[in-house]
N, C-alpha and C positions, 0 to 999 in steps of 0.2 A: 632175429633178435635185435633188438633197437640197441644204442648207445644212448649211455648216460654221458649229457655234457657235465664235464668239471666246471664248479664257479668260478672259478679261479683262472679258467681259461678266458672268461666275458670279462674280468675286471678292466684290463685293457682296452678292447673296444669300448666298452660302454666309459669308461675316464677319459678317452679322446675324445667320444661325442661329448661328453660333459664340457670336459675343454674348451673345443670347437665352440658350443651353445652358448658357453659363459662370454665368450673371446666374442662372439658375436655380440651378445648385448650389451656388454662391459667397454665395446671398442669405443676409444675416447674420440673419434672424428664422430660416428654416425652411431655410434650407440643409444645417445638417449632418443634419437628419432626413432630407432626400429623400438626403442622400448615401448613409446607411446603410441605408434602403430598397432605393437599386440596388443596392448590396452586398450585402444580401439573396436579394432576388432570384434576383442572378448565382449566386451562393453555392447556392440552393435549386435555379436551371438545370443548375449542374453534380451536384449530388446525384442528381436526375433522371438525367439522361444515363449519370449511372454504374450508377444502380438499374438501367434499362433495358440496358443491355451487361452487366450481370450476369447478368441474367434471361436474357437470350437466350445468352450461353455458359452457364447451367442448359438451357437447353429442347436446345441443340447436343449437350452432352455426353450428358444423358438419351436424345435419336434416335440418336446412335451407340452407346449403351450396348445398347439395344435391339434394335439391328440383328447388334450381334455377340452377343449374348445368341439372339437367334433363329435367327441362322446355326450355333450351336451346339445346337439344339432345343427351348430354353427357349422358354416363352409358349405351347405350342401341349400341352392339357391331353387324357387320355383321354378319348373317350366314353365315356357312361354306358350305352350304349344302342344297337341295331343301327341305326335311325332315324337316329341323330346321326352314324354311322359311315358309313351310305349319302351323308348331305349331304356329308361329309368328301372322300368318294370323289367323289361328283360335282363338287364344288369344284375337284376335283386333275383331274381330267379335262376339265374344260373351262379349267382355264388350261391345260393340253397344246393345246390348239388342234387338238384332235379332233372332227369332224364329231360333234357330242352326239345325233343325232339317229340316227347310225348304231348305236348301244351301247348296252344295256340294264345296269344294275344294278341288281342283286338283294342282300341282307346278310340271314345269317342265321346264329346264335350265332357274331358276330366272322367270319364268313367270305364273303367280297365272290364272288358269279357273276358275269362281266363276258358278254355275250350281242351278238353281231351280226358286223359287218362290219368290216374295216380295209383300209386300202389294200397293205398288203403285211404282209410276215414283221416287216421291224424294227419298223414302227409297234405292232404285235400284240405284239412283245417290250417298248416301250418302253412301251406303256399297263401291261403286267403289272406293269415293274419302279415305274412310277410308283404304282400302285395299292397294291403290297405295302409299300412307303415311308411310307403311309398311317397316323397313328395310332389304333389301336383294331382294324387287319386282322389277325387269326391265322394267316389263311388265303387261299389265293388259288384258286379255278376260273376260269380264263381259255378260256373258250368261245369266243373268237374265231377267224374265219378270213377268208380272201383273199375275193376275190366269185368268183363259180363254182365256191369250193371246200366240199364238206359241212361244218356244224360238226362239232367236233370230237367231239361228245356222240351226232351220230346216223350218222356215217360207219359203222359196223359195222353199221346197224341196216338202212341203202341197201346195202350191199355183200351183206347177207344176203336182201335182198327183190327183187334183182336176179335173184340165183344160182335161187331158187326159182319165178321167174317164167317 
């Protein structure tokens, strides 16, 4: 069971602090210095507060500045180089959330071979169109196919070593 404090029991402390507080900044030697100190202070607390609400609507407007700047294509520079083109690619293909392990990529002067397996027709359209979206791609070979189906690159070459067989 908790106790209820009586008001009447705080009047006293809280009229000495009062006291004390007033007797402080009221004292006729150093009083008006400690007044314009807290004034100070307060004065310097709100400079702060404002400096920092400034800063952070700078850093707000700047992340959206950015964001619609990049959704427009800016920030995102050519490669230099077929190397740098391949990581681009690889980048782009595993945030597709593509089994990485099933796909080979190969870059060679600007032209991306994409090599293995996919789970169906759209996924296989949708990795192409992601790849060719790619900056620094010329070109696209999309060697992909379904599972039990020929790639695309040796189907005539099985079709032809069937018939002769």
């Amino acid at each position: 069971m908790s106790r209820r404090v009586n008001p009447r029991t705080l009047r006293l402390p809280v009229a000495t602090a009062l006291g004390v507080g007033l007797g402080y900044l009221l004292d006729p030697d150093r009083g008006k210095a400690r007044r314009r100190r807290i004034a100070e202070q307060a004065a310097a607390g709100l400079r702060r507060q404002r400096r920092r609400a400034l800063a952070q609507a700078r850093f707000r407007r700047g992340r959206l500045r950015g964001r619609m700047l990049r959704s427009v294509g800016a920030g995102s520079t050519e490669p230099v180089d077929d190397v740098e083109v391949k990581q681009q690619v690889q980048r782009a293909h595993h945030a597709s959330h593509v089994d990485a392990n099933a796909i080979t990529v190969e870059v060679s002067d600007r032209t991306a071979v994409l090599r293995g397996q996919a789970r169906d027709r759209a996924e296989i359209d949708r990795i192409g169109q992601l790849v060719e979206r790619v900056p620094g791609v010329r070109r696209l070979r999309n060697l992909l196919h379904e599972p039990g189906e020929p790639p695309p690159n040796k189907a005539d070459a099985l079709r032809l070593g069937h018939r002769a067989g």
